[in-house]
SEFIDO-287233 format. One record per residue: x, y, z of N, C-alpha, C in turn; residue in one letter. Coordinates in steps of 0.05 Angstrom, whole numbers, plus 5000, padded with zeros to 4 digits. Atoms other than C-alpha are relative to their C-alpha. Layout:
SEFIDO-287233
XYZXYZXYZA...
***
This chain:
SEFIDO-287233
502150204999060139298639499649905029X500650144976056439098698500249715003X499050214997058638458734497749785013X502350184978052337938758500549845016X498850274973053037638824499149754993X500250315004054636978821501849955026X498250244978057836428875499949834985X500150285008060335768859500449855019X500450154985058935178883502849885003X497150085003065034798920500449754985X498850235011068234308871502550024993X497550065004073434088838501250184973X500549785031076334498776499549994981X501850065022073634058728497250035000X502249864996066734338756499650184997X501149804979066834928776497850164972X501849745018061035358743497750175014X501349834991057335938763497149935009X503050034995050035958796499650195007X502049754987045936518807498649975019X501350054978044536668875498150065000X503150025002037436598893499350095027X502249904978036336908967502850324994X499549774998037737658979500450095025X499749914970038937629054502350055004X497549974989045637869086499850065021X500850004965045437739161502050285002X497249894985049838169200502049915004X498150274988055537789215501350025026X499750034969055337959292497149955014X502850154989047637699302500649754986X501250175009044737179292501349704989X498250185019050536649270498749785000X501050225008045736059277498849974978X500950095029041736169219501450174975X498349915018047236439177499949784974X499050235017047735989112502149994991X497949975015054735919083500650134963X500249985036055736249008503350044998X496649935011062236108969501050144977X500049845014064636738943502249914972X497449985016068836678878499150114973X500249745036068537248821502650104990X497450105009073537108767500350334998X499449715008073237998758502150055005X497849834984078338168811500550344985X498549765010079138788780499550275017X499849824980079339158843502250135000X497949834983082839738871500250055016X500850014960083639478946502749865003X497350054977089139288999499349885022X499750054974090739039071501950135009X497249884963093139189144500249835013X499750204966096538829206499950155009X500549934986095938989263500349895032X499050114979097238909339498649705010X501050304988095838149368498649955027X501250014980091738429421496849994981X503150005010084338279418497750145025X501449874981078838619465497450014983X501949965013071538569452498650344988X499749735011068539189407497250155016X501549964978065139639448497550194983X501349865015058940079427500950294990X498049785009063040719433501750034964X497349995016068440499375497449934979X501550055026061740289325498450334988X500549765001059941069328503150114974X496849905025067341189279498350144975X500149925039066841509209500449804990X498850125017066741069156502150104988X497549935022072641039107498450104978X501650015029070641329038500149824981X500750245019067840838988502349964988X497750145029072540448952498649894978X501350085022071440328882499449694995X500750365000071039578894498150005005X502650085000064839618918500049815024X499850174981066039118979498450075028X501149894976060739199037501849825027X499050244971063138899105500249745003X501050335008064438249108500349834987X499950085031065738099034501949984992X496750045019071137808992499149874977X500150215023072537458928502349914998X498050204997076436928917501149834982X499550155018079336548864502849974991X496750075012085236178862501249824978X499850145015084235828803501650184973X498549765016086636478761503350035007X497550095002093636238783500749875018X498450234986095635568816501549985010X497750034988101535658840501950184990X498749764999107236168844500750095027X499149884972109836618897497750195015X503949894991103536888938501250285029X499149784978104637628971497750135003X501349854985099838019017500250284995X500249825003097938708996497950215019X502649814975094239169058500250324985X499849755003091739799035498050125026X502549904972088940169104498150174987X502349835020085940709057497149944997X502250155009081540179032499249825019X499850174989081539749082498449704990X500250245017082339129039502949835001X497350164999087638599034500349824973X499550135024089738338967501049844998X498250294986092137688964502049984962X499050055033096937558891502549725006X498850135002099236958868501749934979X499549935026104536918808500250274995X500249635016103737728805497550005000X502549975006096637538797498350005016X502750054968090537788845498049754997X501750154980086837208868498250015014X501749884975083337498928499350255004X499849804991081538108964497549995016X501450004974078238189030499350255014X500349764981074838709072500949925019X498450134982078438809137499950155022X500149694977078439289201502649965008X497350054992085139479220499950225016X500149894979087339929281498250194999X501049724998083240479307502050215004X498649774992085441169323500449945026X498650054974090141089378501849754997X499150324996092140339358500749964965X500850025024092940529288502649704986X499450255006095939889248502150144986X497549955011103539969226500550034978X499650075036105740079155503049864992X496850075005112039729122499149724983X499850165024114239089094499949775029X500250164991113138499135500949714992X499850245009114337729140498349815025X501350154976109337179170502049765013X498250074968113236929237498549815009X501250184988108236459256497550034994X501950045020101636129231497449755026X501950184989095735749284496749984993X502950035013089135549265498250135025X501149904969087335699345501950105014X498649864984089736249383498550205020X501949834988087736599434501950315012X498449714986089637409464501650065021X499050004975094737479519499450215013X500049774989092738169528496850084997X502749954995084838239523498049725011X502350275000080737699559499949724993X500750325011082937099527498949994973X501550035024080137279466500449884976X499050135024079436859407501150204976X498449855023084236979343500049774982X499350215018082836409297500150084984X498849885021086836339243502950154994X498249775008092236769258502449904992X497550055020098436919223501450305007X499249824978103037289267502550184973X497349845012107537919233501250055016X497149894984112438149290499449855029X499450194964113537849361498450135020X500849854967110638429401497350134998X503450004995103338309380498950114976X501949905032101338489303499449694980X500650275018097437939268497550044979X501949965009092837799222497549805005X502650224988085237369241498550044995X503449935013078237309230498850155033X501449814978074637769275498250154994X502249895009068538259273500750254982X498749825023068538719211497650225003X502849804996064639309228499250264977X500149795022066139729167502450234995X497449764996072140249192502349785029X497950134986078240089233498549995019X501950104975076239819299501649845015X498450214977081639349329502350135017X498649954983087339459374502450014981X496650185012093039319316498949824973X500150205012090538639291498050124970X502150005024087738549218498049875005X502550205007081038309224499549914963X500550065029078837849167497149855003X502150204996072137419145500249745011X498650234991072336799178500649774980X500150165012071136409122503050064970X498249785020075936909078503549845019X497850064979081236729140501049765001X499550335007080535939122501549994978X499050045037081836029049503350164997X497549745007088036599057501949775017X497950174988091436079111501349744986X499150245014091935549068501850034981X498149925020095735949015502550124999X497949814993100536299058501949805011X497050264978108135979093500850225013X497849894987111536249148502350114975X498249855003116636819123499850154966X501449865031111537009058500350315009X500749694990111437749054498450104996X502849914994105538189068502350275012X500349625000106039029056498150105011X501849954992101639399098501250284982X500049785008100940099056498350175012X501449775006097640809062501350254978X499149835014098841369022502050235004X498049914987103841669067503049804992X497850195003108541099062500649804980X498650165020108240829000498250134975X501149915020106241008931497149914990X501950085012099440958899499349714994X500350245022100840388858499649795025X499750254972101940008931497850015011X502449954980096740348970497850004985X502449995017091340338915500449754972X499350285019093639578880497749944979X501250185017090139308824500249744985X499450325018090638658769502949865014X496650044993098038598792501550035022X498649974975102438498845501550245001X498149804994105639168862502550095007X498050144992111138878896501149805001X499050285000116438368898499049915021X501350214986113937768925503049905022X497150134983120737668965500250275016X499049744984123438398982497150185010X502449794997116038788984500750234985X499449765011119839308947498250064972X501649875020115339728892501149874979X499150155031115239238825500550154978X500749975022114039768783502050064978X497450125025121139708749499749864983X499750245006119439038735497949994974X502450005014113339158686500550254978X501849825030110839478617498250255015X503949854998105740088634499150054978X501649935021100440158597501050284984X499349695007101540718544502349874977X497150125010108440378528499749794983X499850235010106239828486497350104980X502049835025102140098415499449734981X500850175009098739748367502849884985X499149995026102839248334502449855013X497249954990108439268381499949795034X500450204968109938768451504250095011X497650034983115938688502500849725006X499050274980119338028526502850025006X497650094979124037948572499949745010X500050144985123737268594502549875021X497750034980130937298628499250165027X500449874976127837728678498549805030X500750304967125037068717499549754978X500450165013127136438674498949765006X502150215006123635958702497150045019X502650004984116335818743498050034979X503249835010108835968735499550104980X500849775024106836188675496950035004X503749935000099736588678500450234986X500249765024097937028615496750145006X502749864993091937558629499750174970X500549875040088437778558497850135018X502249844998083838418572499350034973X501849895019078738488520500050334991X501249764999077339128541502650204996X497649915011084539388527501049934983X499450155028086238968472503249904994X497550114997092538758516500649744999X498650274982096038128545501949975014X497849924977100338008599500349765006X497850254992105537448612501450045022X499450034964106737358685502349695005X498350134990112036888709502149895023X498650014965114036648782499350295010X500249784983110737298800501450304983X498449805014114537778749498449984976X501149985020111738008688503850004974X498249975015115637818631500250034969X499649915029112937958564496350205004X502449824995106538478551499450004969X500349955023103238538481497250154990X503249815013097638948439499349734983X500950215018092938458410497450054979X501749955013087538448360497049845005X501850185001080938108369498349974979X502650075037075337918320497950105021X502349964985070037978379500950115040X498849934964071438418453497149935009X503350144993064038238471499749795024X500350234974065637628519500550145020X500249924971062737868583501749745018X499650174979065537578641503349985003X497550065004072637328666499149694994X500350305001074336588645503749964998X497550004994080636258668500549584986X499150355004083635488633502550025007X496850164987089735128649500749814971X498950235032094134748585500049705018X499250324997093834048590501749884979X497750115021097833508569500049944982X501350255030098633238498499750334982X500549905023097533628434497949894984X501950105009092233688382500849894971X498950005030092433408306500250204987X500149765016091434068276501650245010X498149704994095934688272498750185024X500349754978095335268320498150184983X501249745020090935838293501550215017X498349804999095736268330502950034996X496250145017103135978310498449834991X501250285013100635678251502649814996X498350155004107135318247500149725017X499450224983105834918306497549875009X502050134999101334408339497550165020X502849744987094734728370500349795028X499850174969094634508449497250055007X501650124989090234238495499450155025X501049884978086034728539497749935013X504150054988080534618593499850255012X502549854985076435078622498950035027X501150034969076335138696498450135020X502149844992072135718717498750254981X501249795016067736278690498150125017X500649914977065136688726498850364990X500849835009060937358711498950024970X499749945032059137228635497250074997X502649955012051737398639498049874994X501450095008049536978602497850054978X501049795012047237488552499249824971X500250185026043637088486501850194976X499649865035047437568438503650035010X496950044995054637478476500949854986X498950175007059037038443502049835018X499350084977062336538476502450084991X497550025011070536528487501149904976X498550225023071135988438499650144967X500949785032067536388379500650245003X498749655007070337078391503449965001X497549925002076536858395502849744992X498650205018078136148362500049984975X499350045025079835938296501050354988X498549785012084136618283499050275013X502249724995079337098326501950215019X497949904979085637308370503050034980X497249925015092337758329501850055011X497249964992098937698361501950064981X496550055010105337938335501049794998X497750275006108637288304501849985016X497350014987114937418344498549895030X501749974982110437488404499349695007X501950194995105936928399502549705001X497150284998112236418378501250005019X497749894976116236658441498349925028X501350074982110636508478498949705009X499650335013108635818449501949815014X497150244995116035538467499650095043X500549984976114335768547498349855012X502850174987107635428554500949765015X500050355004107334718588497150025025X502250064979102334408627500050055023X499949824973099534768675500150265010X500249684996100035488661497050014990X502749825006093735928660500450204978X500349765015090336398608498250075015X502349784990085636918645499050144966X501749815031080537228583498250095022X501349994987077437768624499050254977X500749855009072538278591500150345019X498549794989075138778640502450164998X497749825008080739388637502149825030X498449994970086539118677503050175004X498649825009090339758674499350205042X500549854974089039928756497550005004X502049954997082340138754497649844999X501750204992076139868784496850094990X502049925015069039928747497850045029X501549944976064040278801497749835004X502350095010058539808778500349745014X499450294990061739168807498749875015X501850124976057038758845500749755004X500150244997058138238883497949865017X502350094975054637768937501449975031X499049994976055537679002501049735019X498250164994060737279035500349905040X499750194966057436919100501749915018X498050134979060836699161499449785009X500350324994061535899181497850035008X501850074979055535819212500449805036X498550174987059235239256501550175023X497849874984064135869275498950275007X501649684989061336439309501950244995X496749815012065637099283500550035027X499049974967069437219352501050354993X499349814999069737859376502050105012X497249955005076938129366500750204999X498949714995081338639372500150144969X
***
């Protein structure tokens, strides 16, 4: 299913709701920065298969020579230059690790285990190509400038090693292009600083140095959020879990974050916890039809009436904090009718096990997307302006 561009407006999370953008312009984002308008990207989909790179902390302006490169081949995200999506409302809080795939040249941001973000990015050229490994951010300035090109601005950055690999907002020309450094959007580069701490970790991959699952990330964090090491011990794969039938482990990370992701379109669910997945189940629906992702948060308090999924227990108190892609289709149904009053079949064991974990404050993701890796070629998004205020600086 195709995804309709949407932005939302900035509010608070008892707002947020979709608007259909109404102009069709996408500046360049190295002309023209005065009449740039700002748009705030956030598409609840994520169901990309993209990454990030660091890169050296030198900056040098980009010359016309280095805009002559090959592109990279298309990534199935669909992401033109420039572009991200963003949404950190699909999990609040948790442990938040950096995923670079140079391949793609994308940067995945996951919080909880759960993607959030993902950014287009330019990372070294040939000759300067950008390091691969497991990293930790060393230092974090809102203003910085290059010791080794000109003075050049690096706002934003967020330094990986001592002897000049960072990540910043800088010009995104489509293929690698800097000296080292990750270029990012500038406005992409506001939102990622705020979520990151000194000594978070951030994997730069390719397909040389780390497996698929790293260098080509999807729905899920790939890696521990502590060591960077390959998660995929830590998880269910698809395949392994039949109708009927689920997994829980919840000793595998007993306490934190709880964020549960229900695909429609697989007819799974997935129980995420401080970043670890700890239970996985096959579910049944009454209606897979709800386009779009839509993400609530439990609040406090209980309802008078039973659960319609542990009918044993009291039914809780969900809001509704974003939605994002649903169409809007007159013959969709919404979440609430495809999948309340009994429209959703868990395994009893399952659903009770899950029940006694909840409290206020964990997320459910309902996305009408596969989140099994793979990214739907159809994905469209909009385009993700630069401050107007902040001119993109031309960076290494």
């Amino acid at each position: 299913m195709a995804l309709i561009p949407y932005h939302l407006q900035a509010a608070s999370l008892n707002s947020l709701s979709p608007r259909r953008a109404t102009s069709g312009f996408h500046p360049d984002p190295r002309t023209t920065p005065a009449l740039w308008n700002p748009i705030v990207l956030r598409v609840a989909a994520l169901v990309l298969g993209v990454a990030i790179a660091g890169g050296a902390m030198a900056q040098e302006a980009t010359t016309p020579a280095e805009e002559v490169a090959a592109p990279l081949p298309t990534s199935t995200v669909r992401l033109a230059a420039g572009e991200y999506l963003w949404m950190p409302e699909m999990a609040p809080s948790g442990p938040v690790v950096l995923v670079i795939s140079l391949p793609e040249q994308l940067l995945h941001v996951y919080r909880n285990g759960v993607r959030i973000g993902v950014s287009t990015v330019s990372t070294g050229k040939a000759g300067h190509e950008t390091p691969t490994g497991v990293f930790s951010i060393l230092q974090k300035r809102k203003e910085h400038y290059s010791n080794l090109y000109n003075n050049a601005p690096m706002p934003y950055m967020q330094r990986l090693t001592w002897d000049g690999i960072a990540l910043h907002a800088g010009s995104l020309p489509g293929y690698p292009a800097s000296h080292g450094c990750v270029r990012m959007p500038f406005e992409f580069s506001q939102k990622l600083y705020e979520v990151t701490a000194n000594g978070m970790t951030v994997v730069v991959a390719n397909e040389s140095s780390h497996s698929p699952a790293v260098s080509n990330p999807g729905w899920f964090a790939p890696v521990d959020p502590v060591s960077g090491a390959d998660a995929r011990g830590h998880r269910v794969e698809f395949g392994e879990i039949g109708p009927g039938e689920y997994s829980w482990n919840p000793d595998r990370s007993p306490q934190g974050a709880l964020t549960l992701v229900l695909s429609l379109a697989d007819q799974q669910v997935v129980v995420m916890r401080n970043g670890v997945e700890i239970g996985r189940a096959s579910v049944v629906t009454r209606d897979a039809r709800v386009p779009g992702t839509h993400v609530y948060v439990l609040l406090e308090g209980e309802k008078p009436e039973p659960s319609t999924v542990v009918p044993d227990r009291s039914a809780l108190r969900w809001l509704e904090v974003a939605s994002i892609g649903d169409g809007k289709s007159p013959d969709a149904p919404t979440v609430e009718a495809a999948l309340g009053n009994g429209g959703v079949d868990l395994p009893p064991a399952f659903a009770s096990a899950v029940y006694e974990v909840l409290q206020p404050g964990s997320t459910v993701v309902v996305t009408s997307e596969s989140i099994r890796g793979t990214t739907p070629a159809d994905l469209t998004v909009l385009r993700a302006d630069e401050d107007p205020a902040a001119p993109p600086p031309t960076g290494k």
